[in-house]
N, C-alpha and C positions, 0 to 999 in steps of 0.2 A: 711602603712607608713604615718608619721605627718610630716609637713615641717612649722615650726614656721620662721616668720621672728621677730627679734629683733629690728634692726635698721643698715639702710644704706646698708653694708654687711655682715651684721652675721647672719645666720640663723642657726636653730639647728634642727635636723635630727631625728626624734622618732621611731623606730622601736621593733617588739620584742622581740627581740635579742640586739640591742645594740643603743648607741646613739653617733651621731655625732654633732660637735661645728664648724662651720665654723666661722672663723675671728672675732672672738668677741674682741669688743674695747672699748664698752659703752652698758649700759641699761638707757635710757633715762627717766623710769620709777621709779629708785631710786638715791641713793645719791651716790657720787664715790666710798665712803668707804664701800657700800653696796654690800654683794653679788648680784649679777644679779637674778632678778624672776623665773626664768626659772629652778635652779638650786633645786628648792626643789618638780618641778615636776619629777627629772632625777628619775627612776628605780637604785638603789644604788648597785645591785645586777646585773646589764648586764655591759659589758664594757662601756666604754665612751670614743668618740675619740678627741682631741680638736685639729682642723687643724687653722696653723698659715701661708698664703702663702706668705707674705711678712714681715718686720718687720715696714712697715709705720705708723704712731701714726693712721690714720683709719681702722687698719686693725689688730692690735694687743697691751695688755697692758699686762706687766708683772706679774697685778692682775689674769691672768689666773693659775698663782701658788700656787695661794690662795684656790686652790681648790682638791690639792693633798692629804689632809688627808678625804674630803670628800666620796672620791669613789675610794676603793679598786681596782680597775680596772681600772685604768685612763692608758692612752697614747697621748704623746706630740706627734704631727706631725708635724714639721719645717721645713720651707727653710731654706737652706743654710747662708743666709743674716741674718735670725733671730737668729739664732745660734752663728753668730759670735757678733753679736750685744748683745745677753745676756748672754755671755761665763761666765761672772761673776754668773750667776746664777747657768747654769748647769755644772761647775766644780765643783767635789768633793771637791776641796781644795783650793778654792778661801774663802775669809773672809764673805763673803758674808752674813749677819745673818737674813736673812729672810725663808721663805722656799722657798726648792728647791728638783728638781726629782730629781728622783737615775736616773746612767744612761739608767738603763732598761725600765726605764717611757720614755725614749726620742727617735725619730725617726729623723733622720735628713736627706733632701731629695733634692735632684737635679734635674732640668730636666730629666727623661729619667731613672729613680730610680724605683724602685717598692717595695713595702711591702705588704707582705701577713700573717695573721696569721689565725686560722681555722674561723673567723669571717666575716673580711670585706678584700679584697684585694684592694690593694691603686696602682694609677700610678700617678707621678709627671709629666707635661706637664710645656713647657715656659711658659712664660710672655714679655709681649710688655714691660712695665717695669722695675720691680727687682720681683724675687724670681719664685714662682710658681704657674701654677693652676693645679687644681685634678681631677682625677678621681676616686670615690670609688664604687667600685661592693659591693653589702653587698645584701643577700639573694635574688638575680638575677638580682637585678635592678643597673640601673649605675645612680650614681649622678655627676656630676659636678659642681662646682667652679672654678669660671675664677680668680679669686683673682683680678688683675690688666687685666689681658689678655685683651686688645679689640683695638679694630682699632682707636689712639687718634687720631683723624684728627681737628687739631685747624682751620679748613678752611678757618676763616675772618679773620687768621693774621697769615698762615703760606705760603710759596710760593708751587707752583705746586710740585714741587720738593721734597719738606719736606710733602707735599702729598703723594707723591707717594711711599716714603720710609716709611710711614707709614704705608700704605696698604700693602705691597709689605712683611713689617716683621709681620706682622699678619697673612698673608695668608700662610705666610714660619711652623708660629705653626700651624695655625689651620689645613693645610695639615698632619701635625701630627698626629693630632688627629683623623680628619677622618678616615685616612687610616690604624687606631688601632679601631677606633669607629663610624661608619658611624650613626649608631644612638645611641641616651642619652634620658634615661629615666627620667629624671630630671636634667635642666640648670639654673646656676643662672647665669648673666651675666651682666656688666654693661650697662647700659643706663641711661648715664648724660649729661644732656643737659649743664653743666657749658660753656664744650668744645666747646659752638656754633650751626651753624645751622646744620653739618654734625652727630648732636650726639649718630642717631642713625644708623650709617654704619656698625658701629661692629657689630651687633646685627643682622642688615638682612642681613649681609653675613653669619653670623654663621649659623641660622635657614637655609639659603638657601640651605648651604654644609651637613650640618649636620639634621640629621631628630631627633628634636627633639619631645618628645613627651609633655611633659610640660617644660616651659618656666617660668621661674621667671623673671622679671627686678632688678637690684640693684643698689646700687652704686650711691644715690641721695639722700643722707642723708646731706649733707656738706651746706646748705643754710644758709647765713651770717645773713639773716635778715627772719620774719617769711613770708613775700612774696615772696621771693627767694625761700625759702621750698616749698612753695604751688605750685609754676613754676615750680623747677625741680619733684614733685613727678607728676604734672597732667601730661609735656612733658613727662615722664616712661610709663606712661600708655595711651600715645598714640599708641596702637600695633598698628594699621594700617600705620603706618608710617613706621613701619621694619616687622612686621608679615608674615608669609608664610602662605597665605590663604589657601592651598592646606592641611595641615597639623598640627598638634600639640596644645597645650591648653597652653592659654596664662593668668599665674597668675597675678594681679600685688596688693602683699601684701604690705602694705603701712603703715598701726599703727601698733604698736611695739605687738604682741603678733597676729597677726593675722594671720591665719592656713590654712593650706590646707591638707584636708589631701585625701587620693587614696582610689578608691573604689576597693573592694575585685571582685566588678561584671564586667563580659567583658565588651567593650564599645561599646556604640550603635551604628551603622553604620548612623542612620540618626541624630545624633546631629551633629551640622554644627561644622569644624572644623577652628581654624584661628582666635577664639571668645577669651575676655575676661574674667576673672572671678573674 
């Protein structure tokens, strides 16, 4: 398994059997009008899944339909929210004259939904948010995507209160998930430091609950200015600040095309775990 990150929250999934698209909303390496790089690495001949968990301008663009006569094998994975948001696109009989799926290309998902087909099996989990985050099994291993999912805690300018109600519905999903998945073979998860000093809460409650096994950061792409950028991706890659020393490999991909990919070899008992890479 390859794990590309793009930018911010998209990353795309390479296996060999099929490929998955998480949230893609920009390729910062070409022009808007461009297809995205990544798209003429795709195996044209395995499925391709492209999951959409919210419909927020960073986490999804309707340019993702731009890619339906590419790969015979394509499937839309939506939230609920995306769905109603681009009804004009995926109705048969809307005016709509751009392209558009059939409704066989399209999956539409809710919290608490599941889709399987002899490939990859998908589960829809909340969001702190709107719409959903994932989980997809594809040849034994489980990926996640938290889409929005994570503990907002605005802590310099929210009261105790509004504290607490944020922790309190984060722990209500993530209890979900646990106790469907105590551990994940691959999490992407946000850690954005926009939200202040608490910005990495979500994140060492996740690892703490859940045994992950490698760890992505995400969700720090949004810097207004190029100092900004350079603050939120170093704060990402402070694992020691939410890491669960005890356990798991902590990626933190950060230029648009930079990879990780899994070794085929067991892993070493004496490589220290709790480490970045």
């Amino acid at each position: 398994m390859e794990i590309v990150y793009i930018w911010h929250d998209c990353f795309v999934v390479y296996t060999d059997s099929v490929t998955l698209i998480f949230d893609y909303w920009k390729d910062t390496l070409v022009c808007d009008d461009s297809l995205p790089l990544f798209i003429r690495e795709i195996n044209r001949e395995n499925p391709v899944y492209v999951f959409v968990s919210h419909h927020h301008k960073d986490h999804y663009t309707t340019k993702i339909f731009d890619w339906i006569d590419l790969f015979p094998k394509i499937r839309y994975i939506l939230s609920k929210d995306t769905s109603k948001f681009s009804r004009h696109i995926l109705s048969p009989n809307s005016i709509y004259a751009k392209k558009k799926p059939s409704p066989e290309q399209v999956t539409v998902m809710s919290p608490g939904d599941r889709f399987e087909d002899k490939y990859i099996a998908v589960e829809a989990f909340g969001s702190t948010d709107i719409g959903n985050s994932y989980i997809v099994t594809v040849n034994g291993d489980t990926v996640f995507h938290a889409g929005d999912l994570n503990a907002w805690i605005w802590r310099d300018e929210s009261t105790e209160e509004e504290v607490s109600q944020a922790l309190s519905a984060f722990r209500v999903i993530l209890d979900g998930i646990s106790m469907k998945h105590p551990s994940i073979d691959y999490a992407m998860f946000p850690v954005d430091s926009r939200i202040g000093s608490e910005y990495y809460t979500g994140a060492k409650i996740f690892v703490k609950e859940i045994y992950v096994k490698h760890f992505f950061p995400m969700h720090f792409g949004l810097g207004t200015t190029h100092m900004d950028q350079i603050k939120y991706q170093l704060d990402a890659a402070r694992i020691n600040d939410y890491a669960n020393s005890e356990r798991g490999e902590y990626i933190c991909l950060q230029s648009p095309y930079s990879s990780f990919r899994s070794s085929p070899i067991p892993e070493d008992p004496c490589i220290e775990k709790g480490s970045a890479v």
